[in-house]
C-alpha positions as CSV (number, residue, x, y, z in Angstrom):
1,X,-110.5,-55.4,100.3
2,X,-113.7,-55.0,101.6
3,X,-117.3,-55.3,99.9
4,X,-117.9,-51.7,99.8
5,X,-114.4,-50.6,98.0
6,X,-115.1,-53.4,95.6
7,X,-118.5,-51.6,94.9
8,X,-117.1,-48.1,94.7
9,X,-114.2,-49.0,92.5
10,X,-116.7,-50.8,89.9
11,X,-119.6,-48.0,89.8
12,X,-115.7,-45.4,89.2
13,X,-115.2,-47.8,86.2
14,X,-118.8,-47.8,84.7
15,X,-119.5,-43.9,85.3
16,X,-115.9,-43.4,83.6
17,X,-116.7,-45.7,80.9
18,X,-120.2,-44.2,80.4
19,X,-118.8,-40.9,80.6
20,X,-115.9,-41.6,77.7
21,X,-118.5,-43.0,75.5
22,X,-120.9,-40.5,75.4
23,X,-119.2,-37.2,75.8
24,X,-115.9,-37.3,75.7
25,X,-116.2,-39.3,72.1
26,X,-118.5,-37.1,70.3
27,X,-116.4,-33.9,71.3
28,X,-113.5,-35.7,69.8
29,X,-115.8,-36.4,66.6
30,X,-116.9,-32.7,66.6
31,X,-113.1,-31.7,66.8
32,X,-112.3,-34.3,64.4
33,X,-114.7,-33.2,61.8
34,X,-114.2,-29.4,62.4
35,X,-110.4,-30.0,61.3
36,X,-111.5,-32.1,58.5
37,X,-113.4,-29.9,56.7
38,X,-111.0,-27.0,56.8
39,X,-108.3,-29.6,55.5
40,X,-110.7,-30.4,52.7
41,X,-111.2,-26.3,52.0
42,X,-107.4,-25.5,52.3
43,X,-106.7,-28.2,49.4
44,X,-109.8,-26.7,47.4
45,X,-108.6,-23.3,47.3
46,X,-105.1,-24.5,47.0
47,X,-105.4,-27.1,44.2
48,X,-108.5,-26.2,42.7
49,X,-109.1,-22.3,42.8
50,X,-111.9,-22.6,45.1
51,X,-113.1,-19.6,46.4
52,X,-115.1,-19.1,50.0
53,X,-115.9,-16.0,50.0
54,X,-117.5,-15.9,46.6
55,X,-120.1,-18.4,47.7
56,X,-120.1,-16.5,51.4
57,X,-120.9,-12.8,50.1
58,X,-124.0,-13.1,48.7
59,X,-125.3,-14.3,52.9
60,X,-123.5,-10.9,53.9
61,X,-120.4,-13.0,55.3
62,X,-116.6,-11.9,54.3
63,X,-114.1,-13.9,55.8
64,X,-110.5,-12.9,55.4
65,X,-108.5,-15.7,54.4
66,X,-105.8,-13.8,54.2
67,X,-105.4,-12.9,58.1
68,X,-106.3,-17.0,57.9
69,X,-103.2,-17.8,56.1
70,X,-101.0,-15.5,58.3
71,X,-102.1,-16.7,61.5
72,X,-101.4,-20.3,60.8
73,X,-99.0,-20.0,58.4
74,X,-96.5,-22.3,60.7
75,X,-98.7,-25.3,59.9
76,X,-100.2,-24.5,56.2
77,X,-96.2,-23.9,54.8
78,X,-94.9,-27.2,55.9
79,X,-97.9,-29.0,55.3
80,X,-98.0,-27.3,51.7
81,X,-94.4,-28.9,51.4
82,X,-95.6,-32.4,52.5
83,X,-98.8,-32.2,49.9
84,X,-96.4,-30.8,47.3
85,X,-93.9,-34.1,48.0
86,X,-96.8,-36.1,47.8
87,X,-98.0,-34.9,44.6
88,X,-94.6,-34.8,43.3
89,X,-94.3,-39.1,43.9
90,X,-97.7,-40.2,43.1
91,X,-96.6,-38.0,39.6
92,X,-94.0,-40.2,39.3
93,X,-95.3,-42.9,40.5
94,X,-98.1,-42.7,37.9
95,X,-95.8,-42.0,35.3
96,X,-94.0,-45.7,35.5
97,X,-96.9,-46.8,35.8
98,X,-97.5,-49.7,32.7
99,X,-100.2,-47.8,30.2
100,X,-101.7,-50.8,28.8
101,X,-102.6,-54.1,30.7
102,X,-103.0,-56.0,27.7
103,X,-98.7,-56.1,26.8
């Protein structure tokens, strides 16, 4: 291996490196954070009657959650029965749970 390969394989590595760190890993933070937040509103409209559209309608936006719910309802009805298991255990789990630390 010459000089020259050497060169070019270690200026690949940094550009590749540099290039992971500052754009591929904000996109994934953007896409990260994007899915977040609509986790966080599915289980406030499911759990605590939260309503977008209310707070939406008076800035002329309507969004039909509806379509929403049809379109991905593949992933929001077994997540739904994972959140529901969840709840269902840490209800139990709470209720075996000593009352009193001072027994």
């Amino acid at each position: 291996m010459d000089t020259t390969t050497l060169i070019t394989i270690i200026v690949a590595v940094v550009v590749a490196y540099f290039l992971i760190r500052f754009v591929v890993s904000p996109v994934i933070k953007a896409v990260l954070g994007i899915i977040f937040i609509l986790i966080i509103i599915y289980l406030l409209q499911r759990y605590f009657g939260f309503d977008l559209n209310r707070i939406l309608s008076p800035l002329g936006i309507n969004l039909d959650l509806n379509k929403f719910n049809s379109s991905f309802g593949w992933i929001l009805g077994p997540a739904g029965y994972y959140i529901e298991k969840a709840k269902t255990f840490l209800f139990y789990l709470w209720g075996n749970f000593p009352k009193s630390l001072n027994n």
